[in-house]
VOGU-3710 file (C-alpha; in Angstrom, 3 decimals, decimal comma):
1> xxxxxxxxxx> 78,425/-0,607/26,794  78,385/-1,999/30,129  79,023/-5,859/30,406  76,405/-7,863/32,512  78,335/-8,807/36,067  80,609/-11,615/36,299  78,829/-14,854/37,115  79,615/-18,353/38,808  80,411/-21,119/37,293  77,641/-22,827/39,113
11> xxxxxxxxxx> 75,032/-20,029/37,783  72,306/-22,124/36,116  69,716/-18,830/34,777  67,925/-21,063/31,793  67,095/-23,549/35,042  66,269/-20,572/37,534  64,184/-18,665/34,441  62,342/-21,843/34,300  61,048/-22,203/37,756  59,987/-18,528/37,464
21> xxxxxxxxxx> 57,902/-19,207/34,498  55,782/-22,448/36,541  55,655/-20,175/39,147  53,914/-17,406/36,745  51,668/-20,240/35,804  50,786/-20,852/39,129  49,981/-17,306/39,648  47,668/-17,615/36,650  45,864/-19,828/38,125  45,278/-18,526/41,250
31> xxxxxxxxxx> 44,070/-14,672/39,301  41,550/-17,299/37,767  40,600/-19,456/41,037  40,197/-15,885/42,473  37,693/-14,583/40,244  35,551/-17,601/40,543  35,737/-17,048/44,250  34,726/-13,695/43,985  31,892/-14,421/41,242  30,179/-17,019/43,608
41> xxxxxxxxxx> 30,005/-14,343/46,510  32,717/-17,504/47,871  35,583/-15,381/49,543  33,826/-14,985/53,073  33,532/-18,257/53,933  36,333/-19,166/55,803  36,215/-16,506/58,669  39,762/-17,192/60,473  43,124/-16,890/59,076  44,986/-19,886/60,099
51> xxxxxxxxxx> 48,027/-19,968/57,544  49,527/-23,121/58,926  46,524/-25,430/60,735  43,999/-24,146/57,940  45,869/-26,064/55,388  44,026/-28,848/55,774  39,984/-28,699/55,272  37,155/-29,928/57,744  37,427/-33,363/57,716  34,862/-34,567/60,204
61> xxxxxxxxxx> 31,061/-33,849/60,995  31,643/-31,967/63,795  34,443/-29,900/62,364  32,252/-28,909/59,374  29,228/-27,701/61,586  31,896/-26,003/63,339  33,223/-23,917/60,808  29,292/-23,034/59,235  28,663/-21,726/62,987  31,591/-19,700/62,161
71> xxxxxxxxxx> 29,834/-18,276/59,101  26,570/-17,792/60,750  27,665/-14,868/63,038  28,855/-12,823/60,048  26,430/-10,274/58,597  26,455/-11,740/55,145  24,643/-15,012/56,250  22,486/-13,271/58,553  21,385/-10,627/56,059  21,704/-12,428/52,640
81> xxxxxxxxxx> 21,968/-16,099/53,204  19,509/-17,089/56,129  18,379/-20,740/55,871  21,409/-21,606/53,346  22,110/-25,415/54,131  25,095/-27,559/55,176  25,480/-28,733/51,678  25,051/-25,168/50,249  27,832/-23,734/52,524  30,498/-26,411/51,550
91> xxxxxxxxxx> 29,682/-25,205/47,776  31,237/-21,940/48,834  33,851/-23,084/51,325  35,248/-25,087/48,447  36,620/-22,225/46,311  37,910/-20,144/49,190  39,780/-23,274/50,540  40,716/-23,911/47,295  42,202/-20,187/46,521  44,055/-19,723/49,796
101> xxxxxxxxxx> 45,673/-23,600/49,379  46,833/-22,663/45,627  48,461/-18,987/47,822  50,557/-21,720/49,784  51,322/-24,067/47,398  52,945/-20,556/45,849  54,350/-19,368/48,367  56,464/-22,925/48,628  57,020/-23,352/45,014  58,960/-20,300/45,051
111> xxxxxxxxxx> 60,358/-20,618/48,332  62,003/-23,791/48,510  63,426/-23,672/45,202  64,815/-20,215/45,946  66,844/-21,802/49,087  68,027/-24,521/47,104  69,194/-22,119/44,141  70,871/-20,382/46,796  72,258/-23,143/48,554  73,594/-24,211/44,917
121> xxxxxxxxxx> 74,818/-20,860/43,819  72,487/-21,051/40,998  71,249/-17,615/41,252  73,017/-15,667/38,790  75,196/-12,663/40,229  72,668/-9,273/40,991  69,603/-11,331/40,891  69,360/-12,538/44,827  68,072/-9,467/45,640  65,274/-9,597/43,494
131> xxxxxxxxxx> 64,140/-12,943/43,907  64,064/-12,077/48,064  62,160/-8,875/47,210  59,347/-11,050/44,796  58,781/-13,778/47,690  58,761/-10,806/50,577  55,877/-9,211/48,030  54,217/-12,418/47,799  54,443/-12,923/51,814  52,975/-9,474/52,082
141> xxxxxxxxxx> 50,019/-10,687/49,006  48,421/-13,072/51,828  48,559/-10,600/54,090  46,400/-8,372/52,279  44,126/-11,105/51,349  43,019/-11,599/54,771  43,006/-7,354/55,636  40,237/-7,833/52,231  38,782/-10,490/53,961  38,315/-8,821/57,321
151> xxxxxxxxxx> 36,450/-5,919/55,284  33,493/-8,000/55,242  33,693/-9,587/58,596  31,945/-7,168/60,849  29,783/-4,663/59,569  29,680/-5,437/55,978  27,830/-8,297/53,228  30,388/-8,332/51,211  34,244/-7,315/51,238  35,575/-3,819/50,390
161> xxxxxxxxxx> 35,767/-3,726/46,447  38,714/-1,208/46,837  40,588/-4,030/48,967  39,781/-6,217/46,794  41,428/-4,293/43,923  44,745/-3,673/46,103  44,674/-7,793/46,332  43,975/-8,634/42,715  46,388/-5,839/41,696  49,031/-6,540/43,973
171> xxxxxxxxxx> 49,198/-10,313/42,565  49,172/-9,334/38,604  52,631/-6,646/39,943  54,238/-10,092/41,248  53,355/-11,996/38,064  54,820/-8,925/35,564  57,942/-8,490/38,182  58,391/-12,781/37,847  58,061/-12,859/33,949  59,884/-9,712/33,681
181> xxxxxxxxxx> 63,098/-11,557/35,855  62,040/-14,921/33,914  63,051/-12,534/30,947  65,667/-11,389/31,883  67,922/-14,643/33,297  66,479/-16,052/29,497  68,389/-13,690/27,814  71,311/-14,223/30,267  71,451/-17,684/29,759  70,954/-17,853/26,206
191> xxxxxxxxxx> 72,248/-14,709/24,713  74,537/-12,884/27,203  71,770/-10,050/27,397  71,721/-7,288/29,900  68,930/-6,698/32,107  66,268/-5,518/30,038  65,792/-1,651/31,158  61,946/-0,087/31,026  61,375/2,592/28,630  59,472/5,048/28,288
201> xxxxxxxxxx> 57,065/3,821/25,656  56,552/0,690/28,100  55,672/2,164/31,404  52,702/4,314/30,027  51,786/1,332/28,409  51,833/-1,078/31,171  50,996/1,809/33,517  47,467/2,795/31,360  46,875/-1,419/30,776  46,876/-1,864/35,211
211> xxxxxxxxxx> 44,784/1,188/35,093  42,344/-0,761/33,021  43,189/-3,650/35,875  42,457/-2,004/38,722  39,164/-1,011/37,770  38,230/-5,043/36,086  38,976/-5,852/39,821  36,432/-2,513/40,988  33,826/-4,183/38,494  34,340/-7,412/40,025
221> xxxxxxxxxx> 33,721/-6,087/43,799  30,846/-3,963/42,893  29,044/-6,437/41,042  29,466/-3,188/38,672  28,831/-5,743/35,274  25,359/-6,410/36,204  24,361/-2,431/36,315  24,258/-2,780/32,104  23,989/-5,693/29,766  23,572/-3,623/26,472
231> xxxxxxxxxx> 26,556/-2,215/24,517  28,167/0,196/23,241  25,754/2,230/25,128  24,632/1,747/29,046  20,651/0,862/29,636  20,546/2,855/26,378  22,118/6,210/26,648  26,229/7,040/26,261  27,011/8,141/29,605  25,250/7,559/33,360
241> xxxxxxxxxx> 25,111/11,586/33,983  22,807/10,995/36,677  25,408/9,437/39,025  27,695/12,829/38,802  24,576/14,655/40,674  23,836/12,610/43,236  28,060/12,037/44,490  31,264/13,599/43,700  33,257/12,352/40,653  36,317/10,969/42,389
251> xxxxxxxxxx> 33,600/9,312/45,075  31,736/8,329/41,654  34,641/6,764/40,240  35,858/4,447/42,744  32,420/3,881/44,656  29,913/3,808/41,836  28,913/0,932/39,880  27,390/2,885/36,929  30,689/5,081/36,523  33,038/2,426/37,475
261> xxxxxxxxxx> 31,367/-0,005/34,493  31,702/2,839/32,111  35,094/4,030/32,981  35,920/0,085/32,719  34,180/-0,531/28,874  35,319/2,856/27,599  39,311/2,885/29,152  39,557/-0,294/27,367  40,018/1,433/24,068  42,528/3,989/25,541
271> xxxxxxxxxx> 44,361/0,371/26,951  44,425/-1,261/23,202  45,723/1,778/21,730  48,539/1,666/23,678  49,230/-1,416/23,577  49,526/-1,607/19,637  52,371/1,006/20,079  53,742/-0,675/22,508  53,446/-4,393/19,933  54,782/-2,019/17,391
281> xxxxxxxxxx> 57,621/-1,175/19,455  58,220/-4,353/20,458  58,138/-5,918/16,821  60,696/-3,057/15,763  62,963/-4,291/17,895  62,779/-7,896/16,844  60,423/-9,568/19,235  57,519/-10,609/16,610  56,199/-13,136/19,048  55,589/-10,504/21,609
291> xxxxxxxxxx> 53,963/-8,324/19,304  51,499/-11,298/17,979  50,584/-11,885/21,331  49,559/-8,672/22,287  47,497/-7,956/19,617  45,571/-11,836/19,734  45,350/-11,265/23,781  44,244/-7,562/23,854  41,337/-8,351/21,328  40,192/-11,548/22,688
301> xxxxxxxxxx> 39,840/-9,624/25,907  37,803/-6,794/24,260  35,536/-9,045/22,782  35,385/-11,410/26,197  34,531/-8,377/27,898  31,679/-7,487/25,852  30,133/-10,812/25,844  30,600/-11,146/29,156  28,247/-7,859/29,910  25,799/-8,839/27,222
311> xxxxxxxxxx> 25,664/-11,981/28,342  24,757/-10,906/32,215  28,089/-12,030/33,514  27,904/-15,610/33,711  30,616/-17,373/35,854  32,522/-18,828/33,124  32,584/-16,269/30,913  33,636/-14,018/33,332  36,163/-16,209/34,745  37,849/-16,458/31,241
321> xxxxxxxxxx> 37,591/-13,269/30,920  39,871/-12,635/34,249  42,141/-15,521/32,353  42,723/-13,770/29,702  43,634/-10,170/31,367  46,413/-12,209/33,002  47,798/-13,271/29,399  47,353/-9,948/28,170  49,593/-8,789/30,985  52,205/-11,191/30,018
331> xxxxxxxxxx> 51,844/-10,004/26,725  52,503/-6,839/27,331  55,412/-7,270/30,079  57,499/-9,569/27,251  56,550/-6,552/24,744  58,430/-4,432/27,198  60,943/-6,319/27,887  61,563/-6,044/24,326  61,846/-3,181/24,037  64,121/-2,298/26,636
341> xxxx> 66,356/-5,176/25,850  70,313/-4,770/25,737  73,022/-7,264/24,097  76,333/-6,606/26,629
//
């Protein structure tokens, strides 16, 4: 067996694995501050993309009136909101302000401490590379926020739901590839471990559980929970066969909110099989903890998800909801890791 590469002296991975993990927090917390954004119809608010001068918020009168003239030429005031108030608007500005501060207080708390690291020779040997490649992905993250944003600038009410599912999606792959490296230097520091490799058993697991993501974000930008509030079955009948007449079914299942809800409430099982496998794996190979937390995670979420439809999707629940897909995915990435785990 291969030994892991020689490392500095100066290589400090328990200290580098723990920056990872508050910056995996972090990321938690924006999935979550996101959600709320989108549930309060909030993420059109700001209409400019100012990444440096934006950082700070209206502070002044003038500057305020300002920026709700901004939000007055966009079709989703002038079709949906006419006659919303001063007061009203700053209810919305708040959460967008609020999500794209928490995407540069991020993007610092993994910068600077990567430099320093660096500067330090902290970062253990083969793991630079990685570390630049998770801060270029999280660069490239706010750069798709505002292409979702600009969706909904022009033409649109709302922003494209499929954008909006490349966004979400693209920030739950940064938070599995930081907890997955977090993992990784852990077992470097602690145990001498290899880098964990990713079986087979793993990837259909984690690829069928950000199936099951992708379309919770297609729910969210469709407003797709609202077309049912009854369960298990859908206005009361199994399936919506009328929506397979009227479009196409690939059109139907990206672009439909019938289809997408029902693809979303019935994959869900096809998710939590796979993921017991994959906590049975993970046990077998001596990570119990993983395994515990993918089976408490997985059906909290199941039964979140439910109450939040029967419920009619309020904010909160909803919004816990998203929280808890986030910890599932953690879950499932330290089940994996498990798995694919190495002593040198």
């Amino acid at each position: 067996m291969l030994a892991p590469p020689l490392q500095p002296t100066t290589a400090r991975p328990l200290a580098v694995a723990r920056w990872l993990y508050a910056v995996a927090a972090l990321i938690v917390v924006m999935v979550v501050v996101g959600g709320i954004t989108r549930l309060t119809e909030s993420g059109l608010s700001i209409t400019e993309w100012r990444p440096v001068t934006g950082t700070l918020p209206p502070l002044s009168n003038a500057a305020w009136a300002a920026e709700f003239a901004k939000y007055q030429r966009i079709p989703e005031y002038q079709q949906l909101n006419q006659g919303m108030t001063l007061a009203q608007f700053k209810g919305i500005f708040f959460w967008e302000y609020v999500h794209r501060l928490l995407g540069r207080v991020i993007g610092i708390a993994f910068a600077v401490p990567l430099i320093w690291f660096a500067i330090r020779r902290a970062i253990p040997a083969g793991y630079g590379p990685r570390l630049v490649a998770l801060l270029a992905l999280g660069g490239l993250q706010g750069a798709i926020g505002w292409w979702m944003v600009t969706s909904g600038l022009a033409e649109r009410t709302d922003v494209s739901h499929v954008r909006l599912a490349v966004h979400l999606n693209v920030a739950l792959l940064i938070l599995a590839g930081i907890v997955w490296t977090a993992q990784d230097l852990s077992g470097l520091g602690k145990r001498r471990e290899r880098p964990a490799r990713l079986t087979g058993v793993a990837a259909a697991a984690l690829a069928i559980l950000f199936l099951q993501l992708i379309y919770g974000a297609l729910m969210a930008g469709l407003n797709a929970g609202l077309a049912a509030n009854d369960w298990p079955l859908m206005n009361g009948r199994a399936f919506p066969g009328e929506v397979l007449g009227a479009r196409k079914l690939l059109d139907a299942a990206i672009n439909d909110p019938f289809l997408v809800h029902w693809i979303h409430r019935w994959w869900a099982f096809v998710a939590f099989a796979a993921l017991m496998l994959l906590a049975r794996a993970a046990k077998r190979s001596g990570d119990r903890r993983a395994s515990v937390l993918i089976h408490a995670s997985v059906g909290t979420q199941i039964l979140l998800g439910i109450a939040t439809v029967m419920a009619g999707v309020p904010i909160w629940l909803a919004a816990l909801h998203q929280l808890v897909g986030a910890l599932l995915l953690i879950a499932a990435v330290a089940g994996a890791h498990a798995i694919g785990r190495g002593r040198a």
